[in-house]
Each structure stands twice: as structure tokens, then as C-alpha cells.
C-alpha positions as CSV (number, residue, x, y, z in Angstrom):
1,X,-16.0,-26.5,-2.9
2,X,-12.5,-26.0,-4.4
3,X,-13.1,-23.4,-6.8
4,X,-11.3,-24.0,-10.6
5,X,-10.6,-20.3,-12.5
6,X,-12.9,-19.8,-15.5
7,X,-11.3,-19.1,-18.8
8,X,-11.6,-15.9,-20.3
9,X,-14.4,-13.3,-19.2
10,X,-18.3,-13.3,-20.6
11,X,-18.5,-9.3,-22.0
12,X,-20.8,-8.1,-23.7
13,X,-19.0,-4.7,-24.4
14,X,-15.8,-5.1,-25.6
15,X,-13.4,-2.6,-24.0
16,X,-10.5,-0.5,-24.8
17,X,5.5,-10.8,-4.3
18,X,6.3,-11.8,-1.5
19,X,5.5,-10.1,1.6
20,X,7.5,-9.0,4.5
21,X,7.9,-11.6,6.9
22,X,5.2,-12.6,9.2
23,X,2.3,-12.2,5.5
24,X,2.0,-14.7,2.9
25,X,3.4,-14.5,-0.4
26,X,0.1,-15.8,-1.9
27,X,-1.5,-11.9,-0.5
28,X,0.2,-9.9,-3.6
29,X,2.9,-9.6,-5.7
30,X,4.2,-6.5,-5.5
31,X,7.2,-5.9,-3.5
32,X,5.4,-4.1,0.0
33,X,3.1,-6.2,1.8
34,X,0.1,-7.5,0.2
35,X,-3.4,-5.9,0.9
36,X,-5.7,-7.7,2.5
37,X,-8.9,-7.3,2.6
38,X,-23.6,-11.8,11.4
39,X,-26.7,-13.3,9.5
40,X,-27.7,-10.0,10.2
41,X,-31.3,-10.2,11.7
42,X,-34.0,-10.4,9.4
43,X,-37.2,-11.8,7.6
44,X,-37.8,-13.4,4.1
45,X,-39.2,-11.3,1.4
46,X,-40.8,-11.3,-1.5
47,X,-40.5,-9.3,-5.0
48,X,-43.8,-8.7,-6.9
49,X,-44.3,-9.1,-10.7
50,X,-47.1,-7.6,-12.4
51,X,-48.5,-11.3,-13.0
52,X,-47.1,-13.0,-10.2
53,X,-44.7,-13.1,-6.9
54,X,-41.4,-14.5,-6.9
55,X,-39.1,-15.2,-4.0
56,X,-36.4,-13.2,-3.8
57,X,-34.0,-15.8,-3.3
58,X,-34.3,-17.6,-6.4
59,X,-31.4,-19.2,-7.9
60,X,-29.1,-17.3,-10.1
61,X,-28.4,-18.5,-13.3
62,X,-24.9,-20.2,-13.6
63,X,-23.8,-18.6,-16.1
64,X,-23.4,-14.3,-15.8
65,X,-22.8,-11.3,-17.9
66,X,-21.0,-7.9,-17.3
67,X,-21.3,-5.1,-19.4
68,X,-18.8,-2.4,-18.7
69,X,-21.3,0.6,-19.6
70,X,-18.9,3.6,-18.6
71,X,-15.9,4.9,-16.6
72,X,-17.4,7.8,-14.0
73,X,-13.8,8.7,-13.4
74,X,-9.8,8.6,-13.5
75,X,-7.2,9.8,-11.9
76,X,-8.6,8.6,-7.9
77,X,-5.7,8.4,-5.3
78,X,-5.7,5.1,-3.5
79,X,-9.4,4.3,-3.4
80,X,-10.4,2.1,-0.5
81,X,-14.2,3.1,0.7
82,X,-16.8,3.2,-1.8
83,X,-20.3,4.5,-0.1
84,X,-23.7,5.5,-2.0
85,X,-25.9,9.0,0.0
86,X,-29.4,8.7,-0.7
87,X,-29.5,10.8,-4.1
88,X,-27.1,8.6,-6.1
89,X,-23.8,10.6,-5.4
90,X,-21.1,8.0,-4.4
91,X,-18.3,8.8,-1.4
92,X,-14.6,7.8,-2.3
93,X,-12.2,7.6,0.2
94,X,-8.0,8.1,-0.4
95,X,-6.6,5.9,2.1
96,X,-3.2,7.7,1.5
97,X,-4.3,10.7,1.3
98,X,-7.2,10.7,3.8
99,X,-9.4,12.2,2.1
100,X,-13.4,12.2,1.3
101,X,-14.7,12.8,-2.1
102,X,-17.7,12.6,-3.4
103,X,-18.9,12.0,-7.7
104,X,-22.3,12.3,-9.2
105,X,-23.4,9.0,-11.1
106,X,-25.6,10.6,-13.7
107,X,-26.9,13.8,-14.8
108,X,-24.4,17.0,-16.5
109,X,-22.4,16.7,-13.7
110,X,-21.8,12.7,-13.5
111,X,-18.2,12.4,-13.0
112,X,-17.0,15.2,-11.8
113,X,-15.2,15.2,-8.3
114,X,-15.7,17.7,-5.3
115,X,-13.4,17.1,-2.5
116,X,-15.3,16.9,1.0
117,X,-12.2,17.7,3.5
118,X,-9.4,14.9,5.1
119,X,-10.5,12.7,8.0
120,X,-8.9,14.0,10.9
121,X,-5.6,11.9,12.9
122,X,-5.9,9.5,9.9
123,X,-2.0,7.7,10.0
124,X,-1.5,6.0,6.3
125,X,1.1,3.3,6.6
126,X,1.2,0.0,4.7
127,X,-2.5,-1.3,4.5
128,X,-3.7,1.7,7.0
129,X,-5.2,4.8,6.4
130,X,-8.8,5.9,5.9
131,X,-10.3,2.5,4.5
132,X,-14.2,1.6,5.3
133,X,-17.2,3.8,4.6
134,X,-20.6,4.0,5.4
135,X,-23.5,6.4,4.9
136,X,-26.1,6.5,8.1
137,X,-29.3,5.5,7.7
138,X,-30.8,8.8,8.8
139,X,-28.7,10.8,7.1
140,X,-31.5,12.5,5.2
141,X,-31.8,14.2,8.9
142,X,-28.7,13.9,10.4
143,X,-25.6,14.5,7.3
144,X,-23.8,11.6,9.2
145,X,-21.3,9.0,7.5
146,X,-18.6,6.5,9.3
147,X,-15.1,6.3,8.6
148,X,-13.2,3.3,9.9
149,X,-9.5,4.8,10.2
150,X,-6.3,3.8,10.9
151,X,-4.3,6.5,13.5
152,X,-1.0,6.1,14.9
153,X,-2.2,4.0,18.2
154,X,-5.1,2.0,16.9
155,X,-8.0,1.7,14.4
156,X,-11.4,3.5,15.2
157,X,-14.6,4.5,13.8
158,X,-15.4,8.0,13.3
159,X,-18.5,10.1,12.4
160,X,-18.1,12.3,9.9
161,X,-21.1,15.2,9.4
162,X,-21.5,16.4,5.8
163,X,-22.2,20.0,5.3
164,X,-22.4,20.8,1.5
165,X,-22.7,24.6,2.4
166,X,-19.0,25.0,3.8
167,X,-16.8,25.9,0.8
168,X,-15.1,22.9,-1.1
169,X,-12.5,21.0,1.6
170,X,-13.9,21.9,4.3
171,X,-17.2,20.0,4.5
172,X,-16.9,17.4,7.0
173,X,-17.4,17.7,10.5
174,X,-15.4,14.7,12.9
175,X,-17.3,13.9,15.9
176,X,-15.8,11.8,19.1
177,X,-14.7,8.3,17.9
178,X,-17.8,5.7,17.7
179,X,-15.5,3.4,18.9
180,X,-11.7,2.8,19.2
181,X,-9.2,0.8,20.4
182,X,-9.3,-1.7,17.6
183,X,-5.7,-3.3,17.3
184,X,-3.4,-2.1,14.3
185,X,-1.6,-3.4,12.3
186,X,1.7,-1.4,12.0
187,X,2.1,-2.5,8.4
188,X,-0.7,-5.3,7.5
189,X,-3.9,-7.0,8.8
190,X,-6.4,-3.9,9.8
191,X,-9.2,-5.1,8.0
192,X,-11.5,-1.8,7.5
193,X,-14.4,-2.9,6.2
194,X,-17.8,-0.9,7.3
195,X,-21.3,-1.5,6.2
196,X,-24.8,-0.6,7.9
197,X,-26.5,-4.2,7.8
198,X,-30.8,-4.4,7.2
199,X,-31.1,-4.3,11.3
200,X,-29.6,-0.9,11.0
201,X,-26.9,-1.9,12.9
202,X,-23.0,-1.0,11.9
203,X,-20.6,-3.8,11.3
204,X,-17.0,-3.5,10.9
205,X,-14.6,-5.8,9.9
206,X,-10.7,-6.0,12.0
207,X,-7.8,-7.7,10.7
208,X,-5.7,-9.8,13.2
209,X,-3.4,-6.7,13.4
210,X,-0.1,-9.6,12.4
211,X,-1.1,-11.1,15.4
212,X,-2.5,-14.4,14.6
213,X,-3.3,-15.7,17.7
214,X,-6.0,-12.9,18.6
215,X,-8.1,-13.3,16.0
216,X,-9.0,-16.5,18.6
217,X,-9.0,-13.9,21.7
218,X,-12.7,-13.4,22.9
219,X,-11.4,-10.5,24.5
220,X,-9.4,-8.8,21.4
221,X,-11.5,-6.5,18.6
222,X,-8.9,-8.2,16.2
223,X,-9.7,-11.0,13.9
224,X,-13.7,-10.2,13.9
225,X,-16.6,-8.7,12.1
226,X,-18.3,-6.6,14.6
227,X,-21.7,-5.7,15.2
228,X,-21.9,-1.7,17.0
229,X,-25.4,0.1,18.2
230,X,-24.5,3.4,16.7
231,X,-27.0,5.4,19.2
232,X,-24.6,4.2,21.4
233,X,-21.3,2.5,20.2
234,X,-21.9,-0.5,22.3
235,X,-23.3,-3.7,21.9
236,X,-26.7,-4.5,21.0
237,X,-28.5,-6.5,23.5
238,X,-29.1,-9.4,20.6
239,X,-26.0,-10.0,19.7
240,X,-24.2,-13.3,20.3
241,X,-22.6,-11.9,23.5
242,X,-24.7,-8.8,24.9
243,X,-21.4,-7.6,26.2
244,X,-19.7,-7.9,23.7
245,X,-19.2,-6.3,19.9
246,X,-18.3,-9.5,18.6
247,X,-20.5,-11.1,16.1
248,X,-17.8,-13.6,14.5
249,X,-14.3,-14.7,15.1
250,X,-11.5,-16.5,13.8
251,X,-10.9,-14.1,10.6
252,X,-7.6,-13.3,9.1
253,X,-8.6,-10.1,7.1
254,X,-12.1,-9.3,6.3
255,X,-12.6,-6.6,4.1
256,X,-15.6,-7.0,2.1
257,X,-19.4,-7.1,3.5
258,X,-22.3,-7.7,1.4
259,X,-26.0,-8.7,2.8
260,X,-28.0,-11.1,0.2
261,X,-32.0,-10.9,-0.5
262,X,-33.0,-12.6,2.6
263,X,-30.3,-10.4,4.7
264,X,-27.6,-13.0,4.8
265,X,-24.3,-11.5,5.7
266,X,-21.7,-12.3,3.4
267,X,-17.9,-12.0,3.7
268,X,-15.0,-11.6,1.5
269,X,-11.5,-12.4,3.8
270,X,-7.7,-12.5,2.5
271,X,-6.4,-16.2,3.4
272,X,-2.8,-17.1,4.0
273,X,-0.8,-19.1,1.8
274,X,-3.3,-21.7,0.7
275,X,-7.2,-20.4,-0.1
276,X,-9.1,-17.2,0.4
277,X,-12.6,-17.6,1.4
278,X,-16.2,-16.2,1.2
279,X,-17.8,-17.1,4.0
280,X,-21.7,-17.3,5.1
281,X,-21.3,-15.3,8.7
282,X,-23.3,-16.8,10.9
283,X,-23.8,-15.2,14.7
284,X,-21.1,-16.3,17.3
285,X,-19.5,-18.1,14.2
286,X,-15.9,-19.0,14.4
287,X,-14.4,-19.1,11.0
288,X,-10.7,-21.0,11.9
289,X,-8.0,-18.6,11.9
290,X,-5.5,-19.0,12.8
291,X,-6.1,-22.7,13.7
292,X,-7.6,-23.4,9.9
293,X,-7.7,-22.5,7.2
294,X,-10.2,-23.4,3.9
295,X,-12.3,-26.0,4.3
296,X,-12.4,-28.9,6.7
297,X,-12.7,-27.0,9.8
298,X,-16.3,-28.2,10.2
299,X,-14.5,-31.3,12.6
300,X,-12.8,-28.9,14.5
301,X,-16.3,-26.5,15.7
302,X,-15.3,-24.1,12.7
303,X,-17.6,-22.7,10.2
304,X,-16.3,-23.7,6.5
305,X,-16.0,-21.1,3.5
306,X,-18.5,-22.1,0.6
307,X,-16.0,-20.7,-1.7
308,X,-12.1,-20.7,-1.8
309,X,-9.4,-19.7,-4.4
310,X,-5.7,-19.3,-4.8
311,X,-4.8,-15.8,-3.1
312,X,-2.8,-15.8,-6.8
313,X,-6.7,-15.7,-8.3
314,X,-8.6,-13.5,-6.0
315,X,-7.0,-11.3,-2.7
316,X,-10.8,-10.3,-2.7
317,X,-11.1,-7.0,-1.1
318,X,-15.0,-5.4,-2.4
319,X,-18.1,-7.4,-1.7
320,X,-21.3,-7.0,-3.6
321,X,-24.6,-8.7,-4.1
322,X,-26.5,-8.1,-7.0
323,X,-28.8,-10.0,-9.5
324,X,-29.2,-13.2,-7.4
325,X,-25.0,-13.4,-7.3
326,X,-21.7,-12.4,-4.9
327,X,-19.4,-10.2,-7.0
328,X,-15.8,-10.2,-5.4
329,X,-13.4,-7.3,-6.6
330,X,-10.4,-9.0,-6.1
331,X,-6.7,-7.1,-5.8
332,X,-3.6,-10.0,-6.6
333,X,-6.2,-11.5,-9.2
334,X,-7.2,-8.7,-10.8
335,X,-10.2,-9.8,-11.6
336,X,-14.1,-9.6,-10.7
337,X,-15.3,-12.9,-9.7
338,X,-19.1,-13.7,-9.5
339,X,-20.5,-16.4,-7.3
340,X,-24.0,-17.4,-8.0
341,X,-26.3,-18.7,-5.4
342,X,-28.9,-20.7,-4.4
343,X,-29.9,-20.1,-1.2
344,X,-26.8,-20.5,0.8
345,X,-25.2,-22.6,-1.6
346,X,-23.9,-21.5,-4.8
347,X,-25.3,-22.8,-8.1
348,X,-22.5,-23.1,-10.3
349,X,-18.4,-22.6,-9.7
350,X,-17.8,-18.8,-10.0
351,X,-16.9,-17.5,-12.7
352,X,-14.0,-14.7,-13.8
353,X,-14.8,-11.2,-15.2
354,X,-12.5,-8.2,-16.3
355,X,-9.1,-10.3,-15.6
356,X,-6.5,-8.3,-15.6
357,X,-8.5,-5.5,-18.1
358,X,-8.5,-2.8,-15.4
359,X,-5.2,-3.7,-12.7
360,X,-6.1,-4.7,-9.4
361,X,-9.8,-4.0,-8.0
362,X,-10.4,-2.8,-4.9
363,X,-14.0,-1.8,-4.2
364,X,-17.4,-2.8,-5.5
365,X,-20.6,-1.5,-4.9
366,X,-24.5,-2.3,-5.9
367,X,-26.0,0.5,-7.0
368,X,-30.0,0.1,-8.8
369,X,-31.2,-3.5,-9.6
370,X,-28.3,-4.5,-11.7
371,X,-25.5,-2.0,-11.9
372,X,-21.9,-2.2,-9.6
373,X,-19.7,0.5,-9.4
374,X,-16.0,-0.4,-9.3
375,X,-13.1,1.3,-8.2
376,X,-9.6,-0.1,-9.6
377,X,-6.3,0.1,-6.9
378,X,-3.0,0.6,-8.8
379,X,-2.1,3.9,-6.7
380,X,-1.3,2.6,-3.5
381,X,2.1,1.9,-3.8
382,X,1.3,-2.1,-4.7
383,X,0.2,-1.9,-8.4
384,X,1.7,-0.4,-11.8
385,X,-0.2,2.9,-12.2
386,X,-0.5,3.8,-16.1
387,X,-2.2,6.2,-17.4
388,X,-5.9,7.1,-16.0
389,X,-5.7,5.1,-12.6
390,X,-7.5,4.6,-10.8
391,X,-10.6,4.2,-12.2
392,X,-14.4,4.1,-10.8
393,X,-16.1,2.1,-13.1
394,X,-19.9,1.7,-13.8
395,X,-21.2,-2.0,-14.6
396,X,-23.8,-3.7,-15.8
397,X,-24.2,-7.0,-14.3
398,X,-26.7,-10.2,-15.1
């Protein structure tokens, strides 16, 4: 469907340019290049009441709510990777910077920053640096989190240890990459997104690197979402192609990852000058880049988006599900659009939240049954910093 921008934004708390050639125009405005931003395995589920059981995947309402219940923080320097560890603290990553920080969400000390240490060999240039994160899930037992990172030859993922007894800055620990050789992008297009999926598998999204034309390569990491063993850094044996890491192709610029309430993989990815797209990744999916773009790719043997906008409206870059709904934190739009679904179809257009209240929004994050955190992106060299950017920002969503 071709998706018409909602007027105004449904609060309920009130509250206080062309790119370098070879990147559309329709990515950003600013003067440097814009940013850009499998099902997984799984079974159905249900969600007990006291009185009754409900499916899980029950249709949103059409029409949503956010409540902007407090700002954690201000001041964040280039916030790309937003990541939750297991007792509520949230990871930020600088992708300038390269740093790891992590903030308390509640309690005395909600708020309040400790810096963990900089990612080793990370090479910040254009849309590179230290972008993805994601927290292990064993790391109860193991202090392990992934960094996808942009170096000076390639992008890679990296474990990171976290040892909260070294002294401030110096807690993380860099293992051998997880795997590298992903092509980069020497200004645009390294996609970075990095999310453990409900098959406890790693996925990583690559950009095309500014080289369409691999993003149709079998053979090329770029212009795929990825699906990694992280015992091993190789394959799974289920996955489209046993030998290979590739769980979907034909993508521009992934960024964003979100997994729905019958573990659905969901994707947010940049377009080029006409629509960006969430897209319903299916395995071995080929989503049309560069051959198509939008929808009517379905003649051609390509997967269709079931939502498009004007990159002017969205550059979506965070992916979240929550309450039955897609939220898309959105950089050149400025805005949080939420896309509520039925199944695999959504139930009404999406609708427009926080337009241009906070800048440009980079990251978003479900956190409890009905709360996002939000992370806003003016500090990277592509927005108009004011006063307290960025900002992580604690919603309440419906």
C-alpha cells in the first residue's frame, strides 16, 4: 500500500539535502550524505488472561497513543546502537566516538551514564563507525555483547566482554572478530544493524557498500540481512543456503530489525529516490534492489514491502515491535511512525508521532509490555544540534 502521512501526532502528554553523488537526495537533507538505515524460526504462542487466552497476534487497534513519560538522558554523542542487558540497564553506542555506555532506566541512579571503554579499530567516516548492538543471550554467564563496526578495510562483528569490576573506561574486553569481511562503504551504505532473533541466532544487516549491483551478488555479504551461528560464526545448517550467511537479499540499507509476537522478522530499509520500505523478511527472500524498488516487484520474483513512504517522511533507521504495532524511528522525517498489524498485514495506514518535536530519531527499543526507549540523532554531523541533544527518551506506547 502507498502510505499517505497522518496529520499531527496523537499525545497524550504534551511536551516542552542532497547527497554526494552516487545517494539519493530523498536519504536526508543535510549537506553530507544521508544516513541510511529471516522469518526467524519459530512457533505460535499464546498470552494468558486471568479469564481467558488470547492469541498473541491479534490485531492492533488502528488508531495508537504515545505518551512521552520522561527523558533518561541528554547530551549522548552520535547514538547509533541501543541494546537492553538482562537487569534493565540500556547500552548506547557513539558511532563517532566509538564508544560503549551504559544508563540505568529506573531506580536513584536512572539516567546517569558510566562509560564502558571504546570498541577497538573502530574507523568513523560518513555513516561508519560503531553502529549495531546486541546483548548475548547467555550473558548472565558469559558478560558477552556484539558490536557490528565499521574499520578502515571492512565492516565486522566483534565480541565485546563486560567486566563491571575494571575501573570506569576500561570495561570491555574485544575478542577475535565473529565475522568480517563485510564490504564498506567508504562514505554510505553499511547498514549495521544487529539483533539476536527468538532462534538465538545473530542477524546483521549490510548496506550495498555504494555498490548497487552486489546487493544481487550471492557471493557478496553486501545488500543482506544475515543470519550467523554465534558458537561458531558460520552458517547455521537451516538456513536458506547451509553454506551460506545469507538469509535475504536485494536490500539497499537495512538498519532496523524487529521480530513480532509469532517471531516474524521485520525490517526497516532506506529506499532510493522514490519509497522506503518495511518489509516482512521471509527466508531466501529477495527484496529488489537494485533492480526495484517499492512495490510491484512481486512480477519480477521479488518480495514487495507492505509499507512505503517518501524518504522526505521517514529514512527509518530503529525498528521496534510493541503493543500489537511496528514503531519506525525515522531520521529525514523526524518522526516516529507506527504501523499496526494484523497478522502480516497492517490494519490501518500508519500513523505519525513526535514529528519533528525531538530532531531526527535514530534508535528505538521495546523495553516491558508497552514502553520504547528512543534515542534522537542531531550529533552526527547531519542534524542541527541545540541544546540537550541527543536525547534517550522513555515512551509509553498503545
Amino acid at each position: 500500500m502507498r502510505v499517505r502521512p497522518i496529520a499531527g501526532s496523537l499525545l497524550t502528554l504534551a511536551f516542552a539535502a542532497p547527497l554526494l553523488a552516487g545517494c539519493s537526495a530523498a536519504d536526508d537533507t543535510s549537506p553530507e550524505p544521508a544516513e541510511e538505515s529471516a522469518a526467524a524460526p519459530g512457533g505460535e504462542g499464546e498470552r494468558e488472561a486471568a479469564d481467558e487466552v488470547e492469541p498473541e497476534d491479534s490485531p492492533a487497534p488502528a488508531a495508537g497513543e504515545v505518551e512521552v513519560v520522561e527523558t533518561l538522558t541528554e547530551g549522548l554523542d552520535s547514538p547509533w546502537g541501543l541494546a537492553q542487558l538482562p537487569d534493565g540497564e540500556v547500552l548506547v553506542g557513539s558511532r563517532d566516538a566509538g564508544t560503549l555506555t551504559v544508563i540505568p532506566t529506573s531506580g536513584a541512579e536512572a539516567g546517569e551514564r558510566t562509560e564502558l571503554g571504546a570498541v577497538p579499530g573502530v574507523s568513523a567516516n560518513g555513516e561508519g563507525g560503531l553502529l549495531g548492538l546486541a546483548v548475548d543471550p547467555e550473558f548472565e554467564t558469559n558478560g558477552r555483547v556484539y558490536a557490528y563496526a565499521t574499520t578502515a578495510s571492512d565492516n565486522r562483528i566483534i565480541p565485546l566482554e563486560l567486566d563491571p569490576a575494571a575501573p570506569e573506561g576500561q570495561r570491555l574486553t574485544a575478542g577475535d572478530p565473529l565475522l568480517d569481511g563485510i564490504p564498506r562503504g567508504q562514505v554510505i551504505h553499511n547498514g549495521g544493524g544487529l539483533a539476536f532473533g527468538p532462534d538465538g541466532m545473530l542477524y546483521a544487516t549490510t548496506g550495498d557498500a555504494a555498490e548497487p549491483a552486489l546487493a544481487q551478488d550471492a557471493d557478496s555479504l553486501a545488500g543482506k540481512i544475515l543470519r550467523i551461528d554465534p558458537a561458531t560464526g558460520q552458517a547455521p545448517e537451516d538456513n536458506p543456503d547451509p553454506d551460506s550467511l545469507v538469509y535475504s537479499s536485494g536490500h539497499r540499507n537495512v538498519q532496523g530489525l524487529a521480530w513480532d509476537a509469532e517471531d516474524r522478522l521485520w525490517a526497516a530499509e532506506f529506499g532510493d529516490d522514490s519509497w522506503d520500505e518495511l518489509n516482512l523478511i521471509e527466508p531466501g527472500g529477495n527484496y529488489g534492489w537494485p533492480e526495484h524498488e517499492g512495490e510491484g516487484g512481486a512480477d519480477d520474483g521479488f518480495r514487495d514491502p507492505v509499507a512505503v513512504w517518501p524518504p522526505s517522511e521517514a529514512s527509518p533507521s530503529g525498528l521496534a515491535y510493541s503493543q500489537g504495532s511496528l514503531w519506525l524511528a525515522t531520521l529525514r522525517g523526524e518522526r516516529l511512525w507506527r504501523a499496526p498489524l494484523d497478522g502480516t498485514e497492517l490494519v490501518a495506514e500508519p500513523e505519525a508521532f513526535l514529528t519533528g518535536d525531538y530532531g531526527r530519531l535514530r534508535g528505538a527499543l521495546a523495553v516491558g509490555e508497552d514502553e520504547l526507549l528512543v534515542v534522537s540523532n542531531e550529533t552526527d554531523g547531519r542534524g542541527t544540534p541545540e541544546a540537550g541533544d541527543d536525547r534517550l527518551l522513555r515512551l509509553r506506547v498503545r
